[in-house]
LUMLO-119119 format. One record per residue (C-alpha): x, y, z; chain; residue number from 1. Coordinates in pm, 1 decimal, padded with zeros to 6 digits. Example, Ala and Ser with C-alpha at 12.3 -4.5 7.8 and 13.67 -1.06 7.14 Angstrom:
+----------+----------+----------+------+-----+
:       px :       py :       pz : unit : pos :
+----------+----------+----------+------+-----+
:  01230.0 : -00450.0 :  00780.0 :    A :   1 :
:  01367.0 : -00106.0 :  00714.0 :    A :   2 :
+----------+----------+----------+------+-----+
# end
This chain:
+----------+----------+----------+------+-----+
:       px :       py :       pz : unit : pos :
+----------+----------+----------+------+-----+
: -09668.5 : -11869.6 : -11026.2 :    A :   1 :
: -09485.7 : -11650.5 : -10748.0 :    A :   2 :
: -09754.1 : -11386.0 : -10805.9 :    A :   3 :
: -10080.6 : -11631.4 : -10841.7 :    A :   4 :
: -10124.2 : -11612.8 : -11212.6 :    A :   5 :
: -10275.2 : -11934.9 : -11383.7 :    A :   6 :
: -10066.3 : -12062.5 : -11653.4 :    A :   7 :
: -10044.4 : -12324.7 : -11917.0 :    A :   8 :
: -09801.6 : -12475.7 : -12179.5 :    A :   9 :
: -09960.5 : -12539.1 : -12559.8 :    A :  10 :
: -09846.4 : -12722.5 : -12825.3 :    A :  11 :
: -09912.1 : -12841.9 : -13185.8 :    A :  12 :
: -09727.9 : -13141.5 : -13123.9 :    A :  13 :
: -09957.8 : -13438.0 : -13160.3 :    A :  14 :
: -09747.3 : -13698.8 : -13088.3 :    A :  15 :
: -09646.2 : -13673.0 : -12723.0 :    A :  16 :
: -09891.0 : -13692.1 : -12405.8 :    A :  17 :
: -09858.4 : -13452.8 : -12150.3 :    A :  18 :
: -09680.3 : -13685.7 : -11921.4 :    A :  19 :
: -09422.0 : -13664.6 : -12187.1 :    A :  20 :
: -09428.4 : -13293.1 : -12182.9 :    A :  21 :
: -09458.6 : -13290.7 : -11814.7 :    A :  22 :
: -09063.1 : -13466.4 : -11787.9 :    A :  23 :
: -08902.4 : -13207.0 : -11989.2 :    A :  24 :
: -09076.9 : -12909.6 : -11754.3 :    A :  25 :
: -08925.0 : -13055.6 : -11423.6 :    A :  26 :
: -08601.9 : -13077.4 : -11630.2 :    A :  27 :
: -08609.1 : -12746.8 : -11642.6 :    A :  28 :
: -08675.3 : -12679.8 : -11269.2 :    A :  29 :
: -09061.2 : -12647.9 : -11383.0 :    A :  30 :
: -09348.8 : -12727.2 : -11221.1 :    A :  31 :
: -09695.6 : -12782.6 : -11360.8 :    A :  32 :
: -10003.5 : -13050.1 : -11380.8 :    A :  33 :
: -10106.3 : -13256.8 : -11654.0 :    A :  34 :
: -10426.7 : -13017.0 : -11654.7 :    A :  35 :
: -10180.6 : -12721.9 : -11776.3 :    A :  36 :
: -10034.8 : -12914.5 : -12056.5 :    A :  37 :
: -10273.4 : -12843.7 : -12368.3 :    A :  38 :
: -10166.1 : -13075.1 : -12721.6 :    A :  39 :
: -10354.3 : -13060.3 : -13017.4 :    A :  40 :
: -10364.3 : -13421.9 : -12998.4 :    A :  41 :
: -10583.0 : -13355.3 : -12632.2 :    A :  42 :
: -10777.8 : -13081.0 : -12810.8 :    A :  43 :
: -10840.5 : -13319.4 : -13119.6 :    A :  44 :
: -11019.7 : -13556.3 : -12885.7 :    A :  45 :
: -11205.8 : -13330.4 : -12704.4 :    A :  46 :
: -11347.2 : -13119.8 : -13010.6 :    A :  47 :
: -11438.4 : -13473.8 : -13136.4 :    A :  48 :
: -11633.3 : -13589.5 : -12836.0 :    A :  49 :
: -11807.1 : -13244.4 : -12855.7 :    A :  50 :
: -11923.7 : -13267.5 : -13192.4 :    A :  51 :
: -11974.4 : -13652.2 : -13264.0 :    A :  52 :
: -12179.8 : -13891.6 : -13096.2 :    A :  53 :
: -12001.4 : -14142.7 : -12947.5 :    A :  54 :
: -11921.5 : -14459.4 : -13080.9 :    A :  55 :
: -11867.8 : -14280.7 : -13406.4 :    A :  56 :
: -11612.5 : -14498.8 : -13592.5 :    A :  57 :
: -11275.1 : -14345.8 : -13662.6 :    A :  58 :
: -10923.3 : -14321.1 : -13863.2 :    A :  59 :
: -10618.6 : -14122.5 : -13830.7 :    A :  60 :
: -10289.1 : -14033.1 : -13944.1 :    A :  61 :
: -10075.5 : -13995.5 : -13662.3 :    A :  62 :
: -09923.0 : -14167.7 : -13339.3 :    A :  63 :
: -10070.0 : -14412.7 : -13116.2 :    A :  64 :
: -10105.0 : -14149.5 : -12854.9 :    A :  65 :
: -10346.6 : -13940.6 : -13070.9 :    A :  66 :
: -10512.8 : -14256.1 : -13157.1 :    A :  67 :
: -10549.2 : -14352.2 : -12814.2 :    A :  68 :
: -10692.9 : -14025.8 : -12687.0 :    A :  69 :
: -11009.5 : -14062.6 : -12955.6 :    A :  70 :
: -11025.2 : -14396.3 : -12886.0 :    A :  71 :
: -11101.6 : -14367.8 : -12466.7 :    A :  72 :
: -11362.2 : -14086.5 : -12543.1 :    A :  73 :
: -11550.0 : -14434.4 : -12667.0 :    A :  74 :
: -11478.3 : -14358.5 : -13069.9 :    A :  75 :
: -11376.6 : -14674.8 : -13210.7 :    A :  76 :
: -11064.8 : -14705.8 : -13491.5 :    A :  77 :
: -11223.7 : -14854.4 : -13788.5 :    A :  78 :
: -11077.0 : -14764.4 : -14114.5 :    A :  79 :
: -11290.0 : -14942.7 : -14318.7 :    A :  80 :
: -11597.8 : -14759.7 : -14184.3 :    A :  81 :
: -11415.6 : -14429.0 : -14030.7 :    A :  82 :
: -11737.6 : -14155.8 : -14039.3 :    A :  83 :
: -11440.4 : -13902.0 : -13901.1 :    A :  84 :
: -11034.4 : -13882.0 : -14015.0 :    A :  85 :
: -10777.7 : -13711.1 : -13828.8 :    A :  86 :
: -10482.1 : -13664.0 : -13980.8 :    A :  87 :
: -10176.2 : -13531.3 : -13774.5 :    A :  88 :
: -09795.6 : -13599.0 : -13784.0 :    A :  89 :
: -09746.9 : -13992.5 : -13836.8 :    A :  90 :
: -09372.0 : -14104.6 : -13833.3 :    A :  91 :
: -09516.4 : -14437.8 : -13988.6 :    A :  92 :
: -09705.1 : -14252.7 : -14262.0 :    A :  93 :
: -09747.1 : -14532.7 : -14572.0 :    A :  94 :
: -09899.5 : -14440.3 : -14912.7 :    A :  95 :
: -10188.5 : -14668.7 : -14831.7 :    A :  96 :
: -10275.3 : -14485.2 : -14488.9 :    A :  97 :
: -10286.4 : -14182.8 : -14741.2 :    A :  98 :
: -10534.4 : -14359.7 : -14964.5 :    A :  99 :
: -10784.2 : -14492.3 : -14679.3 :    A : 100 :
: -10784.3 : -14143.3 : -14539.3 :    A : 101 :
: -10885.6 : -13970.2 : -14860.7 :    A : 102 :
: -11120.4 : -14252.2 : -14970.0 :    A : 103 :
: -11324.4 : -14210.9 : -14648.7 :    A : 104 :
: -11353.7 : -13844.4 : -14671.6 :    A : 105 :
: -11442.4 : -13853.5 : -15026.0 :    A : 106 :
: -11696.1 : -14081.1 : -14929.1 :    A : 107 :
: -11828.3 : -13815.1 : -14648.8 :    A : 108 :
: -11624.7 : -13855.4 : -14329.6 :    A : 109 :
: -11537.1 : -13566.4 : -14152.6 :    A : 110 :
: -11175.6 : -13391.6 : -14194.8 :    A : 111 :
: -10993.1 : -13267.1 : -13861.4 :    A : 112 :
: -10636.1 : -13202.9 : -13882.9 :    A : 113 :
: -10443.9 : -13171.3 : -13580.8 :    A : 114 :
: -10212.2 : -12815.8 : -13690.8 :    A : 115 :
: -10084.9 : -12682.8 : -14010.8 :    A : 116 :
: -09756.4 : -12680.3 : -13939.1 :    A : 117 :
: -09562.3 : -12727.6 : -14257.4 :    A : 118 :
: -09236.2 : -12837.8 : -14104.8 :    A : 119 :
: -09109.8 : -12883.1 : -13752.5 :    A : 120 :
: -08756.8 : -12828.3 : -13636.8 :    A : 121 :
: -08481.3 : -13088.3 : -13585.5 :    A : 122 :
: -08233.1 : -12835.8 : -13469.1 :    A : 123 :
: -07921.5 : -12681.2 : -13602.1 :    A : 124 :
: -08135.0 : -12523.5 : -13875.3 :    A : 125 :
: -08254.0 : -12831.2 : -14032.8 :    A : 126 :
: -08614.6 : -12930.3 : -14075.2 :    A : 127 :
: -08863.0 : -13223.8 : -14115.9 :    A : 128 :
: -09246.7 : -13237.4 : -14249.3 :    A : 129 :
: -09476.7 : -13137.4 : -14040.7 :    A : 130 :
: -09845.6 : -13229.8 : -13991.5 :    A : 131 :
: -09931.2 : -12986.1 : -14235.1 :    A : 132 :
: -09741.2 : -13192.3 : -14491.3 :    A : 133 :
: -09977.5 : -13484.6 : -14449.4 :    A : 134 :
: -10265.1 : -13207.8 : -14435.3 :    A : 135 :
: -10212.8 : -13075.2 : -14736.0 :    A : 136 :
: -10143.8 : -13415.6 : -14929.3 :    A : 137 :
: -10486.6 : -13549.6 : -14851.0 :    A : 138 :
: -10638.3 : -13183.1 : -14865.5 :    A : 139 :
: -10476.4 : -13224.1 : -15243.9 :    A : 140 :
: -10631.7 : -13517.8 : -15341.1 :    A : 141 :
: -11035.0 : -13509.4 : -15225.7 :    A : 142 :
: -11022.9 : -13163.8 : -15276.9 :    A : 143 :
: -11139.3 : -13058.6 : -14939.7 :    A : 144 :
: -11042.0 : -12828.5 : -14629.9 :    A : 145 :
: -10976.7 : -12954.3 : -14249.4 :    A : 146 :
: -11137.8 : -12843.4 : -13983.1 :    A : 147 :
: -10785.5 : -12714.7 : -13798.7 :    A : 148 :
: -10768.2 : -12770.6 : -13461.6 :    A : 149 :
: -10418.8 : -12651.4 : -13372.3 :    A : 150 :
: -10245.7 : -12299.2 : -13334.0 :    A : 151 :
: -10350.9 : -12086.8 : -13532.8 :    A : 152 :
: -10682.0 : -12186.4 : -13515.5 :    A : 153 :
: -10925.0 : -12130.2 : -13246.9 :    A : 154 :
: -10979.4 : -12401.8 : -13082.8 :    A : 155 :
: -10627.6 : -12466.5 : -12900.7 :    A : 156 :
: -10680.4 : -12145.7 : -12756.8 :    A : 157 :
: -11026.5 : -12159.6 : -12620.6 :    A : 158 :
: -10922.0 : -12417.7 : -12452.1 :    A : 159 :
: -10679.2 : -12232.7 : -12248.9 :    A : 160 :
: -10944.2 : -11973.1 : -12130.9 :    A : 161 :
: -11171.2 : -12212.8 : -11997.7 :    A : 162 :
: -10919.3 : -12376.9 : -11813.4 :    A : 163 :
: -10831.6 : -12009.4 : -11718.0 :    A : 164 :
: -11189.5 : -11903.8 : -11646.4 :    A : 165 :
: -11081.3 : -11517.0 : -11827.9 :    A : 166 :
: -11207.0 : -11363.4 : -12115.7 :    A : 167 :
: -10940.1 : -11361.4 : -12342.5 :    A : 168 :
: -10827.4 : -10985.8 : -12304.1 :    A : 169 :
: -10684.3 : -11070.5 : -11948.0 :    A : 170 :
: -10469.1 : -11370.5 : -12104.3 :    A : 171 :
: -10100.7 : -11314.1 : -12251.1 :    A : 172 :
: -09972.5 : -11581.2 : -12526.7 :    A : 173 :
: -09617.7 : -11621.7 : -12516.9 :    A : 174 :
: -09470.2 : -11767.1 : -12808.7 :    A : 175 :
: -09128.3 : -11790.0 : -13063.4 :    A : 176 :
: -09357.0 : -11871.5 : -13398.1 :    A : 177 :
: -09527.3 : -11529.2 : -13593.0 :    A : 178 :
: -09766.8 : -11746.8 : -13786.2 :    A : 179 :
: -09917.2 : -11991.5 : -13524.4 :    A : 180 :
: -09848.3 : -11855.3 : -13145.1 :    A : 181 :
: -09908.7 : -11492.6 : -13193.8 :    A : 182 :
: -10160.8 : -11442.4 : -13522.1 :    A : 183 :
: -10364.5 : -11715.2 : -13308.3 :    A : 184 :
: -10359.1 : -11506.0 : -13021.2 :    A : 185 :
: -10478.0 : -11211.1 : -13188.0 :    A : 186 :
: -10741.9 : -11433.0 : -13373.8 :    A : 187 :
: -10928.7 : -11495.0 : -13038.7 :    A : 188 :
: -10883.0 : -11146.2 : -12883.5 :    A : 189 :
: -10556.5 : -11236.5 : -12669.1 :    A : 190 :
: -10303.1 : -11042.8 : -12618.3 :    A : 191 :
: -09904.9 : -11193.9 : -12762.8 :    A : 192 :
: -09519.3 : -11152.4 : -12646.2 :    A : 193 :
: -09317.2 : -11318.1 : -12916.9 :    A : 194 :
: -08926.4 : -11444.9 : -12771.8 :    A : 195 :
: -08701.9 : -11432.3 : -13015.4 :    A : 196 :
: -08512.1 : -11781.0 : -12895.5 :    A : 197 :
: -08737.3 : -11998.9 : -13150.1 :    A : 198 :
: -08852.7 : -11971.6 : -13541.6 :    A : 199 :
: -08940.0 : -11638.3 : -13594.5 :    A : 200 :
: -08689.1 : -11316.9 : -13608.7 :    A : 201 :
: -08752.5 : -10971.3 : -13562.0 :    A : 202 :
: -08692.0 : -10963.5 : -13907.1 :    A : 203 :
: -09019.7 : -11119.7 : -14001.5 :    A : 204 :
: -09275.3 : -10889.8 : -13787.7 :    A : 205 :
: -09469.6 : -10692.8 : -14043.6 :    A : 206 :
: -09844.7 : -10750.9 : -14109.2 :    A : 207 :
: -09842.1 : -10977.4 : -13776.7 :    A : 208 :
: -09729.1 : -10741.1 : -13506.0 :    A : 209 :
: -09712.1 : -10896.8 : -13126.6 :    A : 210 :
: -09767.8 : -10663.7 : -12828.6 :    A : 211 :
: -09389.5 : -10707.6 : -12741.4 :    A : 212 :
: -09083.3 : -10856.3 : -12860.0 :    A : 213 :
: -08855.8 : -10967.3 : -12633.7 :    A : 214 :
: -08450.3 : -11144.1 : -12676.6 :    A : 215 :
: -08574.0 : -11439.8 : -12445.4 :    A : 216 :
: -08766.2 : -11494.0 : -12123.0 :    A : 217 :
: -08558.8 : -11328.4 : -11923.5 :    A : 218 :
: -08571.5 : -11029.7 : -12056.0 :    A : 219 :
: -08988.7 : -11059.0 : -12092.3 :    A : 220 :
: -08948.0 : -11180.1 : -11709.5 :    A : 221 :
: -08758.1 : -10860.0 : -11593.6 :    A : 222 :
: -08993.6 : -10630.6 : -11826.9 :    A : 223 :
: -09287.4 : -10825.6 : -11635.7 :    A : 224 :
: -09111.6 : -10806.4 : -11325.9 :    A : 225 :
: -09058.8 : -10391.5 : -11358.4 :    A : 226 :
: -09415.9 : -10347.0 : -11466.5 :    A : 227 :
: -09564.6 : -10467.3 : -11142.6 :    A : 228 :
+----------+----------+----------+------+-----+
# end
């Protein structure tokens, strides 16, 4: 900020609204806008309204806040009629929310899936299913593939460099996960710092290789700061 660089926090996470996100920032003594907050549950809803008419009936797997964000872009939630199912992390997943969403894609609704994330963490080394979970169950049963919207796939990120305005050999993506932050980067041409403070470990850099590795932000701060 201090040296007039645009900047923007993204996230898989479907389930919390950048107001949400916004709270835990100034906790931390950071600022930002709601326009510099980018969730997969935002993206979802955009990539929707670009590629579906609207009024385009709707179902989803996930929280009301994902819902919600489909539902103002004018897409109504109709599960017995969905022409489009989203399926992201749902904390109230039931076996019949399963069912409905694989009926209406076998029956020729679109597939989006918020992120592949397998698992998330719930600290102290222990883990919970992720969206990918719910992904792959109703990728299992009708036999089809999602269109992905989060990290790793393209469209998270393309939404940062419009908001940025640069092609996406002038942006850095700094990020603690191998598989989704920095193979997504280098997917769309950007370049990646991976911080060894999250889920990946030096350990596991081998056929995905970031541009640097650093022990934390301070230390890619001070290497930043030195390279000025």
């Amino acid at each position: 900020r201090a040296q007039g660089i645009p900047y923007a926090f993204i996230t898989n996470n479907s389930t919390r609204t950048p107001t949400q996100y916004l709270a835990r920032l100034e906790a931390f003594g950071i600022a930002a806008t709601p326009q510099q907050v980018i969730t997969s549950s935002a993206v979802t809803a955009e990539e929707i309204a670009r590629r579906f008419p609207q009024g385009t009936p709707f179902f989803a797997l996930g929280s009301p806040n994902l819902i919600d964000l489909i539902a103002a872009r004018g897409y109504p939630f109709d599960p017995e009629r969905a022409q489009i199912v989203v399926v992201g992390l749902d904390r109230e997943l039931t076996y019949d929310k399963l069912c409905i969403a694989g009926q209406r894609i076998l029956a020729g609704a679109a597939f989006i899936a918020t992120n592949g994330d397998a698992t998330f963490p719930l600290g102290n080394g222990a883990v919970a299913p992720g969206a990918g979970s719910l992904v792959s169950a109703v990728a299992t049963m009708t036999g089809r593939q999602p269109y992905m919207i989060g990290k790793p796939a393209a469209p998270m990120f393309q939404t940062a460099l419009r908001y940025f305005g640069v092609p996406a050999a002038h942006a850095l993506m700094i990020g603690d996960r191998l598989d989704t932050d920095i193979l997504g980067a280098q997917k769309v041409g950007m370049q990646s710092a991976l911080v060894l403070t999250g889920v990946s470990g030096a350990d596991q850099i081998q056929t995905i290789a970031p541009d640097g590795v650093f022990a934390d932000l301070a230390e890619l701060l001070a290497a930043w700061r030195s390279a000025l």
